[in-house]
N, C-alpha and C positions, 0 to 999 in steps of 0.2 A: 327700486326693485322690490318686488314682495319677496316676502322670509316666509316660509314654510317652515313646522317644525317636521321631527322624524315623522314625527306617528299620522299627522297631513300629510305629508308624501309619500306615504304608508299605503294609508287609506286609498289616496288620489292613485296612486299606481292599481290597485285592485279595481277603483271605478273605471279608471281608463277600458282595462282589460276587459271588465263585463262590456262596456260600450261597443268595443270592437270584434267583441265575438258576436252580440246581439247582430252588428252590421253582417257579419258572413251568414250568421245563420238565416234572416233575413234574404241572401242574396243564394241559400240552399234550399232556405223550407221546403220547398214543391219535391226535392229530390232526397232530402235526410229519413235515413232507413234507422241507424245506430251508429254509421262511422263517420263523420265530418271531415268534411274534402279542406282541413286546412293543418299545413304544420305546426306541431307543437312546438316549435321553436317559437312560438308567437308572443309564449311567457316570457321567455328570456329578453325579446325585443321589447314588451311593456312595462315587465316588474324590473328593475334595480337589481340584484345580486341582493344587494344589501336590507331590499325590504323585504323578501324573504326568508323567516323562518329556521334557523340550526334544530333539529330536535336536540342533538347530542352525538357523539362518537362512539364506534361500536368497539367492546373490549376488545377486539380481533384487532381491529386498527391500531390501537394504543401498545399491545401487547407485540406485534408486529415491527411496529414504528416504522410502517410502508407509506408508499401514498397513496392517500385519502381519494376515494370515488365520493364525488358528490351525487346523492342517489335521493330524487325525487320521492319522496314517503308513500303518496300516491301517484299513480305513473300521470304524467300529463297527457297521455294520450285520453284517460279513462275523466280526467277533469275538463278536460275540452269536450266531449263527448256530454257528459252528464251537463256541461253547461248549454249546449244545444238541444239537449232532452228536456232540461227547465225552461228554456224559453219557449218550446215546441207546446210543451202543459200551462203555457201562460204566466210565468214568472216574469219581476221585475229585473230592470237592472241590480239592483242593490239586493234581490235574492242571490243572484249570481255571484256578483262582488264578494259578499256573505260566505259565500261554498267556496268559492275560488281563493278566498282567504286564509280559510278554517284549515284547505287541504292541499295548498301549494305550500309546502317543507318541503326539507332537505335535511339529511341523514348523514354521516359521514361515517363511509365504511371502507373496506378493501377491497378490492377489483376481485377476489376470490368470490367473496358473499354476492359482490353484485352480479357475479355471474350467476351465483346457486336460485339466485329469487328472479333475475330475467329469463332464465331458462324455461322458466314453468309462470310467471307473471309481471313478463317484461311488460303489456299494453290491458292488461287487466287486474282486480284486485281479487284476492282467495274466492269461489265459490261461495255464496251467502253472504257474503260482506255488502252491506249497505252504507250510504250516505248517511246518519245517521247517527247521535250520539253517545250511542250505546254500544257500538261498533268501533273498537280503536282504529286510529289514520295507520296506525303500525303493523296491519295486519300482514302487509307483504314481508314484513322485518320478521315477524314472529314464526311466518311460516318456514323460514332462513336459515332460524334459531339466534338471530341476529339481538344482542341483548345493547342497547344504549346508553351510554354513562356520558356525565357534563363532560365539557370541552375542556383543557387547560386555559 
């Protein structure tokens, strides 16, 4: 049997994903406006829990001692979407892979916060925020007032 380490099934999980969105997009092109006709639950069925990303816990949570919303950093609706937008402009798989990487975290906060940041950017991210590195993946966090410290 092959051995995989983390960081290869890491990786292999993120290609997967680009692979099979390339397949739906492909099977949309003629029809994709800006919203892609597929659930985001797509991530959870490809990525592991565990190869994705904790940024950290938000002091609300720790100070509370509730339980923990696990809250996509960038919403997956807006990372399925921007990945049918790169493939539409001619991107590779491993551009995808790449983005899909960089911007599928996970936050852990309080069912309080996650309501304050869904309410106003539950399937999108603040006005003006772009893909891009100069841009934090936290912008939905920040708009929240939602601050992140390590995990125990």
């Amino acid at each position: 049997m092959t051995k995989f380490s983390h960081d290869e099934l890491k990786q292999r999980a993120f290609e997967r994903a680009a692979l099979v969105l390339r397949h739906f997009y492909e099977e949309q092109k003629d029809e994709f406006k800006d919203d892609a006709k597929l659930h985001t639950r797509i991530f959870e069925t490809l990525i592991a829990p565990a190869h994705i990303d904790v940024l950290g816990m938000s002091e609300e949570l720790k100070k509370q001692n509730c339980k923990e919303y696990r809250e996509h950093v960038v919403p997956c609706a807006w990372i399925r979407n921007r990945a049918f937008a790169m493939y539409h402009e001619g991107a590779t798989e491993n551009d995808v892979a790449s983005m899909v990487r960089r911007l599928l975290k996970i936050a852990l906060i309080s069912s309080d916060e996650a309501n304050i940041i869904n309410k106003k950017y539950k399937y999108t991210m603040p006005d003006g925020w772009k893909d891009d590195m100069k841009y934090p993946i936290t912008a939905r966090l920040d708009y929240g007032k939602i601050k992140l410290i390590p995990r125990d």
